[in-house]
One Martini backbone bead per residue (centre of mass of N, CA, C, O) as a GRO file, in nm:
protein
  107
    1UNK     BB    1   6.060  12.629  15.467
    2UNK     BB    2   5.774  12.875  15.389
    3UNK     BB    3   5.513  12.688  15.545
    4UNK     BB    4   5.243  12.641  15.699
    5UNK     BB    5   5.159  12.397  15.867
    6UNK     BB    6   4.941  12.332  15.683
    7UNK     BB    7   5.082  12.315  15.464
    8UNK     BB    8   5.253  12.100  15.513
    9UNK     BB    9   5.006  11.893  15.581
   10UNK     BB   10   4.882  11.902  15.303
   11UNK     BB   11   5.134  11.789  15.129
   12UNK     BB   12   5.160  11.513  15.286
   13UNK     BB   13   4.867  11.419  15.236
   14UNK     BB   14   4.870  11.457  14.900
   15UNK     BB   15   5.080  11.264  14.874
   16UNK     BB   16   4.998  10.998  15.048
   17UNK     BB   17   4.727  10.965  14.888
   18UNK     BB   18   4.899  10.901  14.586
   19UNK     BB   19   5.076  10.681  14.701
   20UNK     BB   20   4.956  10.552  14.983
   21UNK     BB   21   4.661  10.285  14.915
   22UNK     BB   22   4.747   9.983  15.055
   23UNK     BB   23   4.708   9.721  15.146
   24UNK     BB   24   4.813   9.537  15.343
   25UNK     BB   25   4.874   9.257  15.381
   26UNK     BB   26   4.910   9.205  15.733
   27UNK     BB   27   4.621   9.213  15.796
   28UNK     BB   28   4.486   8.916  15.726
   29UNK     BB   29   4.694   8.802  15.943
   30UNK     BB   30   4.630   8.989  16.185
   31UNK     BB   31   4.307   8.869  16.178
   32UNK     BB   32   4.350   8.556  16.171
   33UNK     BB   33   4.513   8.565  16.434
   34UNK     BB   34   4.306   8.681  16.622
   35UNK     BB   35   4.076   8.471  16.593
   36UNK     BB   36   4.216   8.242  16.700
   37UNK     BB   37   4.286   8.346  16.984
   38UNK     BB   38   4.025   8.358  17.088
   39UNK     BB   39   3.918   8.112  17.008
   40UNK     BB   40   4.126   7.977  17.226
   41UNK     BB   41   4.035   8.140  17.490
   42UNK     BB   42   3.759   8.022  17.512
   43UNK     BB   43   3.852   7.761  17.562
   44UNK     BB   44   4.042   7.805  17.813
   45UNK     BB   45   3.775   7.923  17.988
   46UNK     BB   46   3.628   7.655  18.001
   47UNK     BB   47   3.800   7.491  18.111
   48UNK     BB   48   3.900   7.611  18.355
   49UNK     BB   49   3.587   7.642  18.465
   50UNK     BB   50   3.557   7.330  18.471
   51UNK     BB   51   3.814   7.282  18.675
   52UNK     BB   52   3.703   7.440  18.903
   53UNK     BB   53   3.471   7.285  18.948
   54UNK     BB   54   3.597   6.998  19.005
   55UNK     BB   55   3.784   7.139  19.238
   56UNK     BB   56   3.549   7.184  19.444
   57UNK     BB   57   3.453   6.852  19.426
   58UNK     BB   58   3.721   6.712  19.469
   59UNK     BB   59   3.868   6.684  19.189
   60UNK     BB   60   4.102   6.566  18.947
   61UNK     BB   61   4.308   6.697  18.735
   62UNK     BB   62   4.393   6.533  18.471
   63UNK     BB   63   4.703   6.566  18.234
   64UNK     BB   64   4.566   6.574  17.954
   65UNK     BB   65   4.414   6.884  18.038
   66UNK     BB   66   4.663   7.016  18.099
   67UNK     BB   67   4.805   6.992  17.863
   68UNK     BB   68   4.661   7.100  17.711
   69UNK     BB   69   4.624   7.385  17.786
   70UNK     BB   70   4.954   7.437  17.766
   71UNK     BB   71   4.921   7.423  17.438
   72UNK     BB   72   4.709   7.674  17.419
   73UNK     BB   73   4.928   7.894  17.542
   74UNK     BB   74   5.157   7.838  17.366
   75UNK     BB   75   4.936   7.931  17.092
   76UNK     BB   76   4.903   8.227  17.208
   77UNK     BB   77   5.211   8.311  17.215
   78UNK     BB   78   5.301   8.259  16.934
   79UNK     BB   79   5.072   8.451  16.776
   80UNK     BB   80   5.129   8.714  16.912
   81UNK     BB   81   5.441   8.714  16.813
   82UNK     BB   82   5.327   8.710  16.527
   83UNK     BB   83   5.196   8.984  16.521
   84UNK     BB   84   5.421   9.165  16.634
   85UNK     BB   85   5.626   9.132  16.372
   86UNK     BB   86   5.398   9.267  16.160
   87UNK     BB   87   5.339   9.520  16.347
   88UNK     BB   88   5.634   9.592  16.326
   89UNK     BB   89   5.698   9.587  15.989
   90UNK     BB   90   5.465   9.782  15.947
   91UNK     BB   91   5.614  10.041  16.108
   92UNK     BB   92   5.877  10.004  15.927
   93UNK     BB   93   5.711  10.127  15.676
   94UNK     BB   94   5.600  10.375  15.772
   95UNK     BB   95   5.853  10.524  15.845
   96UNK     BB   96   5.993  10.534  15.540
   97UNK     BB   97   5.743  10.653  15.396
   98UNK     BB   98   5.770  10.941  15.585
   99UNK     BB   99   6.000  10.988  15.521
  100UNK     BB  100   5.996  11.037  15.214
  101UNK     BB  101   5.825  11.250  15.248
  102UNK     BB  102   5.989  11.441  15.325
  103UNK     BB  103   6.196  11.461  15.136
  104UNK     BB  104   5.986  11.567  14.929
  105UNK     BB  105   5.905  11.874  15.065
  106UNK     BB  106   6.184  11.954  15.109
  107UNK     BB  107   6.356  11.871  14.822
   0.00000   0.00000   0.00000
């Protein structure tokens, strides 16, 4: 091609401009997971805090406690999982969709 890198760039942004525009699904997911997660982590330090606390007066903590703690991490794990796995299938739409644009450039 003979356009220079602006040419090039304007072509680029008018093309993906008109033709790609929709919300992903995965945002609303990935929104959802975010949220979620976080609500887990303040309880995690609620507990946390109350457990070293506890442990300073020299009380034992239940097992009962820690293990809700030990579930709670195993679902901030699997929520994190599931949103990289969203966020890597989003990015290879994304890579598709740039391919796509540079071969209608290229013509």
């Amino acid at each position: 091609l003979d356009l220079s890198r602006a040419d090039t760039a304007r072509r680029v942004l008018l093309y993906a401009a008109g033709v790609y525009h929709i919300e992903p699904p995965e945002a609303g997911e990935i929104e959802a997971l975010t949220k979620e997660v976080s609500a887990i982590g303040r309880n995690v330090n609620q507990a946390v805090r109350a457990m070293n606390a506890a442990v300073q007066r020299g009380q034992k903590i239940p097992r009962l406690q820690l293990d809700q703690l030990g579930h709670q991490l195993h679902e901030i794990t699997r929520h994190n999982e599931k949103t990289r796995s969203l966020m890597i299938r989003r990015a290879q739409q994304q890579r598709t969709h740039i391919d796509q644009v540079l071969a209608v450039i290229k013509g």
